[in-house]
N, C-alpha and C positions, 0 to 999 in steps of 0.2 A: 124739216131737215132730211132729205133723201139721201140716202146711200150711197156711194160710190164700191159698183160693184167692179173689182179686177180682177182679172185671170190672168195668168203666164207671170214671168220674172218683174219683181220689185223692182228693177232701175228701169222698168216703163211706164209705174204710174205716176200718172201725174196725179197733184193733188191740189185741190181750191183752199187748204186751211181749216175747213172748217167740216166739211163732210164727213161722217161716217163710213167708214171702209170695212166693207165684206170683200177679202182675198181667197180666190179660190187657187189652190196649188198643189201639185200633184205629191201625194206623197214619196218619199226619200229616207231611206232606213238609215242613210247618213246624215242626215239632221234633222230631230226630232221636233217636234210640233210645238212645243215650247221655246223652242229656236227660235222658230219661223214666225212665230207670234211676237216674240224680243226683235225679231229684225223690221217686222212690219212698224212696231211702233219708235223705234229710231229714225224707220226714212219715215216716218208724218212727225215725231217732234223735233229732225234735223238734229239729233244726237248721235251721239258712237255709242253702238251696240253694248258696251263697254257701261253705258252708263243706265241701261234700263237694266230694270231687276223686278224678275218675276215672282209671285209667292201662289199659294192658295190661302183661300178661307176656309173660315173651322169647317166648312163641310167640301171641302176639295177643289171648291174651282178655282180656277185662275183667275189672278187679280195683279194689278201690275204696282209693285213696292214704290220706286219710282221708274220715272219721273213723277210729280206728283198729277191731278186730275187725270191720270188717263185709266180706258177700260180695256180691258179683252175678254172675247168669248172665242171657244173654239167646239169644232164637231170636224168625226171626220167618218167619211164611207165612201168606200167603193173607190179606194185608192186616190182620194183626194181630200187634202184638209178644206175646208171652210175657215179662216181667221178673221174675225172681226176688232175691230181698235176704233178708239172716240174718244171723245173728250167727255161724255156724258154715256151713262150706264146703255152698255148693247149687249145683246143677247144673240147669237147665232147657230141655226140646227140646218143640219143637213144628210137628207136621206134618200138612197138609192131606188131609184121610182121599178117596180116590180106587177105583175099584173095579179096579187095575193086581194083577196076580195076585202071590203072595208071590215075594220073590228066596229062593228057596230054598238056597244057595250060603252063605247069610250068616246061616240058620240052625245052632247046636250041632242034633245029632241028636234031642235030645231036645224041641226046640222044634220042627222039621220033622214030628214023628210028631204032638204036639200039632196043630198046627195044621192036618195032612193028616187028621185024625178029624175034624173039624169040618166041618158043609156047605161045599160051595163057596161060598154064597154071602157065607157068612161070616170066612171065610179071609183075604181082602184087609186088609179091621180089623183082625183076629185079630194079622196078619203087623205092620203099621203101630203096633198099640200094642207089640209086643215091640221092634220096631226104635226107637223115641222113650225108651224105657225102655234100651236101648243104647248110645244119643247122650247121654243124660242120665249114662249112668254113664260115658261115656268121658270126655266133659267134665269129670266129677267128678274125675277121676281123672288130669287134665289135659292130656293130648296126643291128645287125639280119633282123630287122623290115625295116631297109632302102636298101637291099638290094631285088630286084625283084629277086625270082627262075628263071625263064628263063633267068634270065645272067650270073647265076654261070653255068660256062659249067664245066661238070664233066668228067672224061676220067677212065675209068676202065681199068685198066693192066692186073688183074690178080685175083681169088679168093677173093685176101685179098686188093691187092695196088691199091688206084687210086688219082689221083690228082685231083685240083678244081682249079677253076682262075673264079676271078673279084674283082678286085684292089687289086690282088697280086695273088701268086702261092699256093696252100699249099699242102703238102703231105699227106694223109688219109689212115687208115689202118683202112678194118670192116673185121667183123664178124656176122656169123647168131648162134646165141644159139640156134635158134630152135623155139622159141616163138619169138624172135626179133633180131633184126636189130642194129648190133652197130657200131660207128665210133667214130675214134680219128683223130682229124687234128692238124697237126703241119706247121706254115711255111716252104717253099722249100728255103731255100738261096743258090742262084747260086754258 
């Protein structure tokens, strides 16, 4: 189940039903990001606004009261929300891509040697997409804070796909905008 990733105004996405939506939108001191996450998930369940209701869980994040089955994740940097909605648990991180050298400390070993093969000058990205793909899986997995980076081992596939594992599997799909660094994690079910 791949992502449908959008940018710019909610009355131009389309949507398939079934996809996962990562909404990327610029932030707005006039409507808060818990807005913008209630409005996402009315145009995908074809509700009034009126009828989604947002809460947190005991440890703060967003969780959508009703409608019933839906999910949202949110992150936000460098002046743009990331908001994610589905009908099945998502997780969404997203982080300002900067040329601050990798924290090697918070890599597993085997993403350190990864990312020490590759030019220096590539390295920073390199380090930034595996850590956004780490937030996204600790999110998923729901106590961000209880989870040490160096355990989530992350596996890059490809451009776009890479998995994450610690106390589960999950499937991740980023992206570079150009100024950042974005992911979407979704559970793997065997």
């Amino acid at each position: 189940m791949t992502p449908l990733w959008h940018d710019g105004p909610l009355a131009a996405l389309t949507w398939d039903g079934t996809a996962p939506v990562a909404w990327r939108v610029a932030d707005d001191p006039g409507v808060p990001r818990h807005v913008r996450a209630a409005q996402l998930v009315a145009h995908l369940s074809g509700r009034p606004v009126a009828e989604v209701t947002l809460a947190r869980d005991p440890l703060g994040a967003p969780r959508v009261a009703r409608p019933a089955r839906w999910h949202v994740s949110l992150s936000h940097r460098g002046g743009h929300a990331l908001i994610g909605a589905a009908t099945c648990a998502i997780a969404v991180d997203r982080e300002v891509v900067d040329d601050a050298p990798p924290l090697w400390d918070m890599l597993t070993p085997d993403e350190a040697r990864a990312i020490a093969a590759l030019p220096a000058p590539a390295q920073p990205r390199a380090w930034l997409r595996r850590w956004t793909i780490k937030e996204a899986h600790a999110k998923l997995v729901g106590d961000p804070r209880r989870l040490a980076p160096e355990r989530i081992a992350t596996l890059i596939l490809d451009e776009c796909h890479a998995t994450a594992e610690c106390e589960g599997r999950s499937r991740c799909w980023t992206r570079d905008t150009g100024d950042a660094i974005e992911t979407v994690a979704l559970w793997d079910w065997p």
